[in-house]
Backbone as XML, in Angstrom:
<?xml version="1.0"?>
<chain id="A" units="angstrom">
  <residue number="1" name="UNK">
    <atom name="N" x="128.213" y="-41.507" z="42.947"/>
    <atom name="CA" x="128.935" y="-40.302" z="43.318"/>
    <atom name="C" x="130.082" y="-40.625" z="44.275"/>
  </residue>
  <residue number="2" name="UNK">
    <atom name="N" x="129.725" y="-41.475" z="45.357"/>
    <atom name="CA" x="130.861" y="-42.118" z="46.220"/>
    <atom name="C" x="132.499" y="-42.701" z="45.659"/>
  </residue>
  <residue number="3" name="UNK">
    <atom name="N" x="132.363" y="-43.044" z="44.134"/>
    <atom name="CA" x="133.189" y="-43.262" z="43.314"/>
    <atom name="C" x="133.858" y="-42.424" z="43.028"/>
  </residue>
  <residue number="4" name="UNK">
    <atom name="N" x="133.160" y="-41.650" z="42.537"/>
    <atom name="CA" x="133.731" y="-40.456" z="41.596"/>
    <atom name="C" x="134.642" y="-39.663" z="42.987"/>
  </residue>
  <residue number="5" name="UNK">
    <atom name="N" x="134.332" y="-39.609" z="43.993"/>
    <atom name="CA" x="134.709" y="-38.590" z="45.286"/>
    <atom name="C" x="136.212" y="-39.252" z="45.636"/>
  </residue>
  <residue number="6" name="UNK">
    <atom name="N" x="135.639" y="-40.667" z="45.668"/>
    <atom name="CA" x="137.280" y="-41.584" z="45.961"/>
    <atom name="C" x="138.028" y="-41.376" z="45.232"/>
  </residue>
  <residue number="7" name="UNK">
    <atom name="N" x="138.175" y="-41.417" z="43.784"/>
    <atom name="CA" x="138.689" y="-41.536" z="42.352"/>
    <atom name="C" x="139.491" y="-40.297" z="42.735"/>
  </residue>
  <residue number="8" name="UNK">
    <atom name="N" x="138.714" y="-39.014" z="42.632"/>
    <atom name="CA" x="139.258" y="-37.535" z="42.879"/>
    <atom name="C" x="140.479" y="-37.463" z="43.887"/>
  </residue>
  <residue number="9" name="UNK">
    <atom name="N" x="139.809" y="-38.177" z="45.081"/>
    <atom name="CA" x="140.684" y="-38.190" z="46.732"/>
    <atom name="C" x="141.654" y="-38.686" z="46.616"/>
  </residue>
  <residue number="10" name="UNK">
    <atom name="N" x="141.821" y="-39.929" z="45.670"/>
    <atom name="CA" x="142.956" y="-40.617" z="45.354"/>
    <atom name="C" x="143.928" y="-40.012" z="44.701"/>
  </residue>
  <residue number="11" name="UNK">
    <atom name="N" x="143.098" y="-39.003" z="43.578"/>
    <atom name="CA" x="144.522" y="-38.365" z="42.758"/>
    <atom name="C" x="144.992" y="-37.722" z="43.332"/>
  </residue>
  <residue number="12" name="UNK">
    <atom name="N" x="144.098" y="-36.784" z="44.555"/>
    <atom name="CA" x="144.368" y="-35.387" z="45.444"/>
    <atom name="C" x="146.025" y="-36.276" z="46.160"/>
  </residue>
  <residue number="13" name="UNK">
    <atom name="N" x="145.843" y="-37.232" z="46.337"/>
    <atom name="CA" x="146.624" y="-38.087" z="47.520"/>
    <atom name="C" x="147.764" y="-38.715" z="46.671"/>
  </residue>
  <residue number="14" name="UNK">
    <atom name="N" x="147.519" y="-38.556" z="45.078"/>
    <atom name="CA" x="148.896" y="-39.069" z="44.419"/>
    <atom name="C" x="149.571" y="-38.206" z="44.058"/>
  </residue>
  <residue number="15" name="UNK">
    <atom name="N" x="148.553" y="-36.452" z="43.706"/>
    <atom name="CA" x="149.313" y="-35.418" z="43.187"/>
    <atom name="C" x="150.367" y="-35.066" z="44.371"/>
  </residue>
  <residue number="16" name="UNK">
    <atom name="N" x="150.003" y="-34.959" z="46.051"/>
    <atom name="CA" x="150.328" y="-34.910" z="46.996"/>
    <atom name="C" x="151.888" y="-35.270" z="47.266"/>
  </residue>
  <residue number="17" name="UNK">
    <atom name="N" x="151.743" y="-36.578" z="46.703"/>
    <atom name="CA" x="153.033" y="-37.936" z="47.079"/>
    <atom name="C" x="154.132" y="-37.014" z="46.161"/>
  </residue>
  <residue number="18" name="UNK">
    <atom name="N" x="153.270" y="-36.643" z="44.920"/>
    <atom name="CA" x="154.428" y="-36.423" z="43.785"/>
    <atom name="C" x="154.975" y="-34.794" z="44.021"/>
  </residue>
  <residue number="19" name="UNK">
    <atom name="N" x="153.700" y="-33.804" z="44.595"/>
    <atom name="CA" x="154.850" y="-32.918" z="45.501"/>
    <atom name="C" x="156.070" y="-32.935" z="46.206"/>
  </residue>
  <residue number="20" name="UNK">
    <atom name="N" x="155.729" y="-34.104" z="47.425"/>
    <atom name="CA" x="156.398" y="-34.183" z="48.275"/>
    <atom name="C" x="157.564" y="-34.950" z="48.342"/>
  </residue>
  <residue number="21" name="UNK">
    <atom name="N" x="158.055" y="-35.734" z="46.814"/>
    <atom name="CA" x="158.950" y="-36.310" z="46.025"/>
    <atom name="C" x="159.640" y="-34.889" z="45.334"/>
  </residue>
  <residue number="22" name="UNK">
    <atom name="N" x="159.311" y="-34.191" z="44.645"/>
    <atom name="CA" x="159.587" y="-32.806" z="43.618"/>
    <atom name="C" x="160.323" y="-32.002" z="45.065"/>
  </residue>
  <residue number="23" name="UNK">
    <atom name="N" x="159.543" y="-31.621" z="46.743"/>
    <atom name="CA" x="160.100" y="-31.395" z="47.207"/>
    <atom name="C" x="160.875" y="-31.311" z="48.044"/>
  </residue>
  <residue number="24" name="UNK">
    <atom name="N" x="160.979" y="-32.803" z="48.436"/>
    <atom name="CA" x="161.822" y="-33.598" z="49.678"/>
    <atom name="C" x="163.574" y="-33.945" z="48.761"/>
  </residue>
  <residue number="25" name="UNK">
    <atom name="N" x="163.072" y="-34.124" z="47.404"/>
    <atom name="CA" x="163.987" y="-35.189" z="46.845"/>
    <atom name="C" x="164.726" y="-34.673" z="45.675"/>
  </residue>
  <residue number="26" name="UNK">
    <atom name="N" x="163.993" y="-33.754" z="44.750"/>
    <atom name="CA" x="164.187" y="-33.359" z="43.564"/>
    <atom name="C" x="164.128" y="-31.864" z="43.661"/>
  </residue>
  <residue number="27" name="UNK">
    <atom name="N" x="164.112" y="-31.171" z="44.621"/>
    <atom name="CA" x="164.252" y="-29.659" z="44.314"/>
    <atom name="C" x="165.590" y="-29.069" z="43.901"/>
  </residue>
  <residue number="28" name="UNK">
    <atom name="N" x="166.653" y="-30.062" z="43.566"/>
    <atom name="CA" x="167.657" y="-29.417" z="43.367"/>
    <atom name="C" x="167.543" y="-29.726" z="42.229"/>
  </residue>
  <residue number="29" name="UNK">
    <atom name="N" x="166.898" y="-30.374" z="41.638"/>
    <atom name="CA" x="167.187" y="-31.011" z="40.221"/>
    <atom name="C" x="166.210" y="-30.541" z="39.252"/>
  </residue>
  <residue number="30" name="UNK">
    <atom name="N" x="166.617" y="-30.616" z="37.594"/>
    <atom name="CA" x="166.340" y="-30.313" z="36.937"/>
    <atom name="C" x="164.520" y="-30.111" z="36.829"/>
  </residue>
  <residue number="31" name="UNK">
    <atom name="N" x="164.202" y="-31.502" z="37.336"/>
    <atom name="CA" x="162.418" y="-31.039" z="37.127"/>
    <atom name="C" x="162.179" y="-30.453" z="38.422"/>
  </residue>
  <residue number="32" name="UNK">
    <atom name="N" x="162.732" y="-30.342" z="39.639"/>
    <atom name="CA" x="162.414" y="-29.545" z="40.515"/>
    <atom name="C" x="162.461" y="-28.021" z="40.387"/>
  </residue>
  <residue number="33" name="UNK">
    <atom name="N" x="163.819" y="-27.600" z="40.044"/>
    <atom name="CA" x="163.637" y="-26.246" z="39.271"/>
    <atom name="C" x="162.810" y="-25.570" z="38.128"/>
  </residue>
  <residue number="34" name="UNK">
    <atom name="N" x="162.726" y="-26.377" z="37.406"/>
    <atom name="CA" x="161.425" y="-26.157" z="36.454"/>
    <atom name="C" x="160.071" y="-26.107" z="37.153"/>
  </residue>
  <residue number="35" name="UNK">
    <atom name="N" x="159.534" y="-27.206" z="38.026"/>
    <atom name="CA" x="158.608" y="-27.024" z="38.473"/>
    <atom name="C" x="158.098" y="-25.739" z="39.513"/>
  </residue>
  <residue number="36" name="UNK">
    <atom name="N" x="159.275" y="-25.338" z="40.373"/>
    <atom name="CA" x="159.189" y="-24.079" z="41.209"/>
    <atom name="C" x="159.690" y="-23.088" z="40.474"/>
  </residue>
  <residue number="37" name="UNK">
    <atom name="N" x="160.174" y="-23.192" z="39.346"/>
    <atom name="CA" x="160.466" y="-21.828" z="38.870"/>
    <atom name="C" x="161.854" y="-21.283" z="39.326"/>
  </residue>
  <residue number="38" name="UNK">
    <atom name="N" x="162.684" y="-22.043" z="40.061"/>
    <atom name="CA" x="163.903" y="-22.022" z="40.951"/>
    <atom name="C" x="165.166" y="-21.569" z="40.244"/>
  </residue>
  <residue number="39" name="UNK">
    <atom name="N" x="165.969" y="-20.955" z="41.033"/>
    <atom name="CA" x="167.356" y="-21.499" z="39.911"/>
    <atom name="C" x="167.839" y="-21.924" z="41.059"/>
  </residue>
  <residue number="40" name="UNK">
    <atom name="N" x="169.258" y="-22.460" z="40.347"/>
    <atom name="CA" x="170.319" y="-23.874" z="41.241"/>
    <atom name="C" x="170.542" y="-22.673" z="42.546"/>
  </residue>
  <residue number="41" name="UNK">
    <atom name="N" x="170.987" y="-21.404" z="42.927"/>
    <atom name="CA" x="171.289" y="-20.717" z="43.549"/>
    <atom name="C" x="170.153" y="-20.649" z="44.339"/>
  </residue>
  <residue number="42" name="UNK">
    <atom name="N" x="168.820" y="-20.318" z="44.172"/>
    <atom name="CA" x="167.760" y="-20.605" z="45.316"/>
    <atom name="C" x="167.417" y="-21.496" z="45.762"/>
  </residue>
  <residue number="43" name="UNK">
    <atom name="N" x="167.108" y="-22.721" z="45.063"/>
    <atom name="CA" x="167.089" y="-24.103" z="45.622"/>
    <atom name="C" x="168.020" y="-24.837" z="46.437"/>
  </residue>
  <residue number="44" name="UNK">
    <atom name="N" x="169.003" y="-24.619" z="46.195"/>
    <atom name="CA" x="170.491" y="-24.416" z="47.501"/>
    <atom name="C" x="170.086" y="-24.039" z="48.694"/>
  </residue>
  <residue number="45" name="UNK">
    <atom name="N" x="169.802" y="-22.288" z="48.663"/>
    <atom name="CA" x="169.143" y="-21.966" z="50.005"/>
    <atom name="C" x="168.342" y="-21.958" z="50.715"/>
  </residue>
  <residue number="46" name="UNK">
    <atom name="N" x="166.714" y="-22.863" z="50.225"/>
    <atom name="CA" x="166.068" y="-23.103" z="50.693"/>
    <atom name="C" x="165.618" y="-24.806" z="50.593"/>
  </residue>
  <residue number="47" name="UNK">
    <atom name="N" x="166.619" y="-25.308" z="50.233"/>
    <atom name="CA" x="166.862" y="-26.795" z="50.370"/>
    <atom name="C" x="166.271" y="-27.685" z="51.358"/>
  </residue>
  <residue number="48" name="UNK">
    <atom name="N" x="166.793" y="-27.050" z="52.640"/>
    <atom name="CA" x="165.875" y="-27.593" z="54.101"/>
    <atom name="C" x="164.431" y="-27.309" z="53.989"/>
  </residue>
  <residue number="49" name="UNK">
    <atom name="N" x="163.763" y="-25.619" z="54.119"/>
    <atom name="CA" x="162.720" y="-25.399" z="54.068"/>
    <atom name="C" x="161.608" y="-26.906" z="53.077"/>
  </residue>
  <residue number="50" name="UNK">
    <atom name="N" x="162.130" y="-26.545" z="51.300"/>
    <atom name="CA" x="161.460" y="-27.125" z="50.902"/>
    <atom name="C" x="161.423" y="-28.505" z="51.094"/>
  </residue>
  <residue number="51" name="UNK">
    <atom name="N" x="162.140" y="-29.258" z="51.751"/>
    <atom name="CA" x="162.137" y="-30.478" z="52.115"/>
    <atom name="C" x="161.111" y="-30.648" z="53.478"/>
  </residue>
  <residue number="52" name="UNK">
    <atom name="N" x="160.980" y="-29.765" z="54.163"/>
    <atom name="CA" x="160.087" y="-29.602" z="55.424"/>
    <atom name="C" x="158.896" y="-29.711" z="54.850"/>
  </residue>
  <residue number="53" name="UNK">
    <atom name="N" x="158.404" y="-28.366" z="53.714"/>
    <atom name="CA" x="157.361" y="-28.596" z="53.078"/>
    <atom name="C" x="156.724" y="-29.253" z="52.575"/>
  </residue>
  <residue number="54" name="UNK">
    <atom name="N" x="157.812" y="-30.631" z="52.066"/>
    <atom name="CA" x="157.543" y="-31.577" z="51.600"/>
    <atom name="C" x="157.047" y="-32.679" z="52.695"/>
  </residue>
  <residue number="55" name="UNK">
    <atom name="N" x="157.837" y="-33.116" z="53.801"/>
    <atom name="CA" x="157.002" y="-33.751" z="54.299"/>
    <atom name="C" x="155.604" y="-33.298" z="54.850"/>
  </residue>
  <residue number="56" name="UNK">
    <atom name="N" x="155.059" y="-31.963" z="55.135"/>
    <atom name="CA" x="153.784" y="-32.195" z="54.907"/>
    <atom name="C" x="152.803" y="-32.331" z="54.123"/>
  </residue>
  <residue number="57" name="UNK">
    <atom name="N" x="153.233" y="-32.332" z="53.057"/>
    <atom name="CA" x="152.423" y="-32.810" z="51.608"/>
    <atom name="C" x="152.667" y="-34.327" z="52.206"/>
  </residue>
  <residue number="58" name="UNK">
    <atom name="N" x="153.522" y="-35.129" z="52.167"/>
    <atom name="CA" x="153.285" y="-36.315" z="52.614"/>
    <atom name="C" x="152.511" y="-36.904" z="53.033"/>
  </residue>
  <residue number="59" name="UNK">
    <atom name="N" x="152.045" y="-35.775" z="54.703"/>
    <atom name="CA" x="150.869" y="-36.073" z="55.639"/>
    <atom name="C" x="150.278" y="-36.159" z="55.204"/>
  </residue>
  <residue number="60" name="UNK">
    <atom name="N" x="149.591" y="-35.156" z="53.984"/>
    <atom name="CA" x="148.201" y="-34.515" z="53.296"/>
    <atom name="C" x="147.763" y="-36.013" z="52.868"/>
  </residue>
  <residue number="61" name="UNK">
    <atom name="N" x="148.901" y="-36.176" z="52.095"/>
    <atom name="CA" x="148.650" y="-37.481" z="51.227"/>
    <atom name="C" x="148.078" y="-39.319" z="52.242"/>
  </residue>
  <residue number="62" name="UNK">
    <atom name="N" x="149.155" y="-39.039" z="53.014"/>
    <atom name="CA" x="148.715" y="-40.705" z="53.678"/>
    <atom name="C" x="147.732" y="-40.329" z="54.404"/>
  </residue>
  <residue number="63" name="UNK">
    <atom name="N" x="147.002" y="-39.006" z="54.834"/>
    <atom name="CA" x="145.689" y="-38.467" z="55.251"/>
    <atom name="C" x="144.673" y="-39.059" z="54.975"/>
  </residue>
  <residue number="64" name="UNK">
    <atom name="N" x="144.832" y="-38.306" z="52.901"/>
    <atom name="CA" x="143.835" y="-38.774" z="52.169"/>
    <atom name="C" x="143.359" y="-40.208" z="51.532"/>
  </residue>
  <residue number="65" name="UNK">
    <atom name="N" x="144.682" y="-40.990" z="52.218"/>
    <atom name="CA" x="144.711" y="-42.482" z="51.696"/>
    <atom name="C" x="144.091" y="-43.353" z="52.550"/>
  </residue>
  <residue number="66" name="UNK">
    <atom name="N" x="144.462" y="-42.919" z="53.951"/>
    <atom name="CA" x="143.757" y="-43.607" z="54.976"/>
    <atom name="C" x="142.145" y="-43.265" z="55.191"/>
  </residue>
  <residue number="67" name="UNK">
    <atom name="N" x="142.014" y="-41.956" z="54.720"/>
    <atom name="CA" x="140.396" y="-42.111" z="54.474"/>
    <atom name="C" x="139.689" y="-42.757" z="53.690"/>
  </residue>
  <residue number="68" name="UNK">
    <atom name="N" x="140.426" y="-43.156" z="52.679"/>
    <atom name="CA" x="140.137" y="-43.703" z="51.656"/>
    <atom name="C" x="139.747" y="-45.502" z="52.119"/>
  </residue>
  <residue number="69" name="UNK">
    <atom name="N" x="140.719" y="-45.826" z="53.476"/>
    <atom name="CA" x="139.947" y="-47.168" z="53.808"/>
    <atom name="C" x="139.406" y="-47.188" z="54.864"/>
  </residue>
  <residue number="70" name="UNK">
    <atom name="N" x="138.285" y="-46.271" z="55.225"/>
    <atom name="CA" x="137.617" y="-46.282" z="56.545"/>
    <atom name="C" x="136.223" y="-46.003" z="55.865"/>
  </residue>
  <residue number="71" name="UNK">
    <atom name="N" x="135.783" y="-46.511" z="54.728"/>
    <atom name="CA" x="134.525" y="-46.539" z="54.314"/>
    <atom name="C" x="133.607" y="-45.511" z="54.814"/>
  </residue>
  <residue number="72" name="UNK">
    <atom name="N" x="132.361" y="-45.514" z="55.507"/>
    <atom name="CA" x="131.826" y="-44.746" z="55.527"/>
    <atom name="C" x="131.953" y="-43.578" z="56.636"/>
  </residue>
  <residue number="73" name="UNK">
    <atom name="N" x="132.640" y="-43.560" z="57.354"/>
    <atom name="CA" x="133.537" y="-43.427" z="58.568"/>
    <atom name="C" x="134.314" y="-42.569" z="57.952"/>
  </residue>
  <residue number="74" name="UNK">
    <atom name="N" x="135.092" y="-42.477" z="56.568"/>
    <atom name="CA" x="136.122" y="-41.798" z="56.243"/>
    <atom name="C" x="135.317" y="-40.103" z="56.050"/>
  </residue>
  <residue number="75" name="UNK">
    <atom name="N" x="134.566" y="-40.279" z="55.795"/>
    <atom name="CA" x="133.906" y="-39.065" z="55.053"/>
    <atom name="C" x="134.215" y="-37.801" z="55.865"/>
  </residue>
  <residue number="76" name="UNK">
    <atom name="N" x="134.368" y="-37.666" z="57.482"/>
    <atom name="CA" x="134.983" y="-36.502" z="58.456"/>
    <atom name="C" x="136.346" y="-36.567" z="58.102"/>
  </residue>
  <residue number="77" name="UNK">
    <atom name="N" x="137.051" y="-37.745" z="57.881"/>
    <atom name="CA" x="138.665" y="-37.450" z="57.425"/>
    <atom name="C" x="138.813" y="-36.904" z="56.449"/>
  </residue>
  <residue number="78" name="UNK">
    <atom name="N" x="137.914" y="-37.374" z="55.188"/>
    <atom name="CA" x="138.452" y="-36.983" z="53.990"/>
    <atom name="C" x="137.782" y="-35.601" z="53.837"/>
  </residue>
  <residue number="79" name="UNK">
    <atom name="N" x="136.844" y="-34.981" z="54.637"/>
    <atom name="CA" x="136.328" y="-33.349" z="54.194"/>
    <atom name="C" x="137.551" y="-32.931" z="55.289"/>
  </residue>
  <residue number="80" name="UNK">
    <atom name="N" x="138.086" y="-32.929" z="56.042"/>
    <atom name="CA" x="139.426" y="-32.584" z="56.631"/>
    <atom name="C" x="140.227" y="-32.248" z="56.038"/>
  </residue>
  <residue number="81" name="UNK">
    <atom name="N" x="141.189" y="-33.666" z="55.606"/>
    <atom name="CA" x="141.995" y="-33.791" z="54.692"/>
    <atom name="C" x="141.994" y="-32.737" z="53.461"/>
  </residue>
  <residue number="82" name="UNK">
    <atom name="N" x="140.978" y="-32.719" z="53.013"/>
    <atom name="CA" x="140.744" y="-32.010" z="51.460"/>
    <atom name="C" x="140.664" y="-30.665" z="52.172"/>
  </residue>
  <residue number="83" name="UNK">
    <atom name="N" x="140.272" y="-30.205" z="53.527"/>
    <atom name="CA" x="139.647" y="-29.028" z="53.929"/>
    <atom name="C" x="141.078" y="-28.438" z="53.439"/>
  </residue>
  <residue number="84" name="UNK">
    <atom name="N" x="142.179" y="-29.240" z="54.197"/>
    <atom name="CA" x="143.640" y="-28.328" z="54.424"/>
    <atom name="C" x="144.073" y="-28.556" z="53.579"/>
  </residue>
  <residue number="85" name="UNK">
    <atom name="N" x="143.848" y="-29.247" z="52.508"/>
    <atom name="CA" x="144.656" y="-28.957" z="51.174"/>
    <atom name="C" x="143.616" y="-27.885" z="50.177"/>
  </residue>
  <residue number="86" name="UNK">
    <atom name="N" x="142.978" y="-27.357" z="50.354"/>
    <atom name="CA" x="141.776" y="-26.730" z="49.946"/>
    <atom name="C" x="142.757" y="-25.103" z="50.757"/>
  </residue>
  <residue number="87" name="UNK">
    <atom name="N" x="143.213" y="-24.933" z="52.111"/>
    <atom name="CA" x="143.414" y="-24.233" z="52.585"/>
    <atom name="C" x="144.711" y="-23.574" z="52.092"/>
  </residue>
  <residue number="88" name="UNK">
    <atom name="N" x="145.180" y="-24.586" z="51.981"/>
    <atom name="CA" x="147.093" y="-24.474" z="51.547"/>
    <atom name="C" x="147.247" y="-24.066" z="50.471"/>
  </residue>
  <residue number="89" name="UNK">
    <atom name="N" x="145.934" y="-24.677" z="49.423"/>
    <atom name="CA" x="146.044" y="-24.081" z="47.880"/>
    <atom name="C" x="145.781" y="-22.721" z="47.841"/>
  </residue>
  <residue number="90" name="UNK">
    <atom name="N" x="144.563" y="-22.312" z="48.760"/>
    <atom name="CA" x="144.535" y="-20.852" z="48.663"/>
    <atom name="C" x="145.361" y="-20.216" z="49.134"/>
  </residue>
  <residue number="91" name="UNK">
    <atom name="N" x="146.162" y="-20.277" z="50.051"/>
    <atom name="CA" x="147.469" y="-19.977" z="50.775"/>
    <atom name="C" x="148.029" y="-19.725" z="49.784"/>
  </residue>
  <residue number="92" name="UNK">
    <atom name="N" x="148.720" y="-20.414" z="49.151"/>
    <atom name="CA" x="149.574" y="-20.747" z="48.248"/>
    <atom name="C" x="149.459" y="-20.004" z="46.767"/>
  </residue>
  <residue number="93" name="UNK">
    <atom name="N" x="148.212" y="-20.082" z="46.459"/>
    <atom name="CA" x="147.925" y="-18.930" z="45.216"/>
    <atom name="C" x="147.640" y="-17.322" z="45.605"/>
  </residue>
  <residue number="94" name="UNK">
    <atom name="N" x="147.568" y="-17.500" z="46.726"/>
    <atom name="CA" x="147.717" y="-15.853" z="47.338"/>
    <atom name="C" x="149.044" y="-15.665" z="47.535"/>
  </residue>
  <residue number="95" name="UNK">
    <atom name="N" x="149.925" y="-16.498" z="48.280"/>
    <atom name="CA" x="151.532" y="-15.671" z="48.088"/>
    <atom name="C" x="152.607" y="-16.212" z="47.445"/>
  </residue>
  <residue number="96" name="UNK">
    <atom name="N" x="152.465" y="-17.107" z="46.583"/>
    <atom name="CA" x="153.438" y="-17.994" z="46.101"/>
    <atom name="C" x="152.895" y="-17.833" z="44.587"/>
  </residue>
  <residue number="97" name="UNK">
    <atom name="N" x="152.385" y="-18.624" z="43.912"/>
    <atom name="CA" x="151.976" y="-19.004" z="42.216"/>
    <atom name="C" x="150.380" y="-19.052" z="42.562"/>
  </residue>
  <residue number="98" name="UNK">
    <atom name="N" x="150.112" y="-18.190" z="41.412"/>
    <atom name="CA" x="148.630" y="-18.004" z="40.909"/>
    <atom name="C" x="148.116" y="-20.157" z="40.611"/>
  </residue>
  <residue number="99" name="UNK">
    <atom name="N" x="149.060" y="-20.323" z="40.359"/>
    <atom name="CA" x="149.205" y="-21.455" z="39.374"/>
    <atom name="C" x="148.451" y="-22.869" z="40.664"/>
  </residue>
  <residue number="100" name="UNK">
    <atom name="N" x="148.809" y="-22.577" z="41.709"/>
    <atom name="CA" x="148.680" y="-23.200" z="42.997"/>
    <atom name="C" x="146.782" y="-23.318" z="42.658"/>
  </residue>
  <residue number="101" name="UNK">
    <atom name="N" x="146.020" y="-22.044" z="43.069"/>
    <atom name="CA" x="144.729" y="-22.208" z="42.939"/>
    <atom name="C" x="144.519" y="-23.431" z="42.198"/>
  </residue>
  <residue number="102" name="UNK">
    <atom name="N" x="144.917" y="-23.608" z="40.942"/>
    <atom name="CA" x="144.558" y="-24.702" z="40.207"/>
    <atom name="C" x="144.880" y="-26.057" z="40.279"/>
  </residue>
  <residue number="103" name="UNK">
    <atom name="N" x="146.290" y="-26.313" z="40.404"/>
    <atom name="CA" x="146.832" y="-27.703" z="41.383"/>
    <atom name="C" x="146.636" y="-28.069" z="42.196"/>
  </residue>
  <residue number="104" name="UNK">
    <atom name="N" x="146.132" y="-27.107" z="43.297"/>
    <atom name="CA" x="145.887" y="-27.855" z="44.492"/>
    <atom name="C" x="144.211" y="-27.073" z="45.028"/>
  </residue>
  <residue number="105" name="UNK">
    <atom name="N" x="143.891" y="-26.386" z="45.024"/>
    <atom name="CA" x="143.130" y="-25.601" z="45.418"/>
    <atom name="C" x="141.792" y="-26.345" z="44.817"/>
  </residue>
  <residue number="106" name="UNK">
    <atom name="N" x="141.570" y="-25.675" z="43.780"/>
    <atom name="CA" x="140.638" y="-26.177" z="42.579"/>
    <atom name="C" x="140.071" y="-27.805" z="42.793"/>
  </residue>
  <residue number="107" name="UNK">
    <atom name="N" x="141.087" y="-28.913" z="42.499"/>
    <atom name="CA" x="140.915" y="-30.429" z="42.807"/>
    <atom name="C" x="140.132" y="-30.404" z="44.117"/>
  </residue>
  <residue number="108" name="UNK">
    <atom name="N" x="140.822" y="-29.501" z="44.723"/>
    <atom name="CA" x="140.545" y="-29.943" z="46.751"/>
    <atom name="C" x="139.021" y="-29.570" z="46.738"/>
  </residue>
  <residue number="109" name="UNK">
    <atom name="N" x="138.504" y="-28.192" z="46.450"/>
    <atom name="CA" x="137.447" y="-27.642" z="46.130"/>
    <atom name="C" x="135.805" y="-29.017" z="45.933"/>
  </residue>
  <residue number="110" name="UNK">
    <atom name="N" x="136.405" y="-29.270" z="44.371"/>
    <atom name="CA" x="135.960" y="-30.473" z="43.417"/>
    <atom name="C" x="135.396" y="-31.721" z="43.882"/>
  </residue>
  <residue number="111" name="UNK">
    <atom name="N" x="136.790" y="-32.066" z="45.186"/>
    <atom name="CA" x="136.654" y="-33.122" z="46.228"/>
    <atom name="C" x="135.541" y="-33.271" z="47.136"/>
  </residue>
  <residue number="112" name="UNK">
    <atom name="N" x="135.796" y="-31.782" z="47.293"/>
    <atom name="CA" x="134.942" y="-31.735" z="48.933"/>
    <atom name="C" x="133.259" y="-32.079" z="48.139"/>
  </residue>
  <residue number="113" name="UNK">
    <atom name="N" x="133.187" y="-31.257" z="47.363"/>
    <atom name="CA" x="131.617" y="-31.114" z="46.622"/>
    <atom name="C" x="131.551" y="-32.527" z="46.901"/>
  </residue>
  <residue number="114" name="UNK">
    <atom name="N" x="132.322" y="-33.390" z="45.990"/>
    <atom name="CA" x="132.018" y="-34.884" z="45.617"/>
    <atom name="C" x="131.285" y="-35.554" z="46.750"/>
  </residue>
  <residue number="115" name="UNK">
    <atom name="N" x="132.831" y="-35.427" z="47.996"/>
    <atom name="CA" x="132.388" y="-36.109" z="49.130"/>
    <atom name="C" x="130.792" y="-35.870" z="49.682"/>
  </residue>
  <residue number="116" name="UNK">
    <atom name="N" x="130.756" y="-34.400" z="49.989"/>
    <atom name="CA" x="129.273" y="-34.170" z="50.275"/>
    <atom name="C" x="128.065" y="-34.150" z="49.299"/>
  </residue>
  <residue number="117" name="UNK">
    <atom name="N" x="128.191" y="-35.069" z="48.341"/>
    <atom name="CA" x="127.439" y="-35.237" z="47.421"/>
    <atom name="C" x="127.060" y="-36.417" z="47.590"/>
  </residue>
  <residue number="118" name="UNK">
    <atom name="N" x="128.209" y="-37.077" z="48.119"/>
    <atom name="CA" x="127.837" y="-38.506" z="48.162"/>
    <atom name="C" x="127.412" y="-39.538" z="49.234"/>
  </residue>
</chain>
């Protein structure tokens, strides 16, 4: 089960990276707008914001990575870690995209079980 929890934590921590790429780097651009649903005129004006947002997906991510090498020790980081991305997803599917629950919410959820399973 300890596998399966890492495996999960790891993707939680790559889906993370690839947010925070989509919104540090690429929100003006073609898969950034697609992905938020944006047009070139909103992504303009909230350019800064989503780049802010993005570096804390960052955090989330080198969070969940560094728990990932503190062996048995990690297990308070990584129910943390997952807690606030667990938090943000529900955040996030309550005022932003339904769609959120499932990207981020859902996985984080999945995680936590794992971890305390294992």
């Amino acid at each position: 089960m300890a596998i399966a929890a890492n495996i999960v934590v790891g993707l939680i921590g790559l889906l993370h990276v690839y947010i925070m790429v989509l919104e540090m780097f690429l929100w003006e651009k073609p898969i950034g707008l697609r992905a938020f649903n944006q047009t070139k005129e909103s992504a303009a004006a909230s350019k800064v914001l989503a780049a802010n947002q993005g570096l804390y997906n960052g955090f989330l991510a080198a969070g969940l990575f560094w728990s990932l090498f503190l062996d048995a020790a990690g297990t308070g980081v990584k129910l943390f870690f997952l807690g606030c991305v667990l938090i943000a997803g529900l955040y996030g599917g309550a005022t932003a995209s339904r769609r959120i629950l499932y990207i981020q919410a859902l996985p984080a959820a999945i995680g936590i079980i794992l971890v305390l399973l294992s």
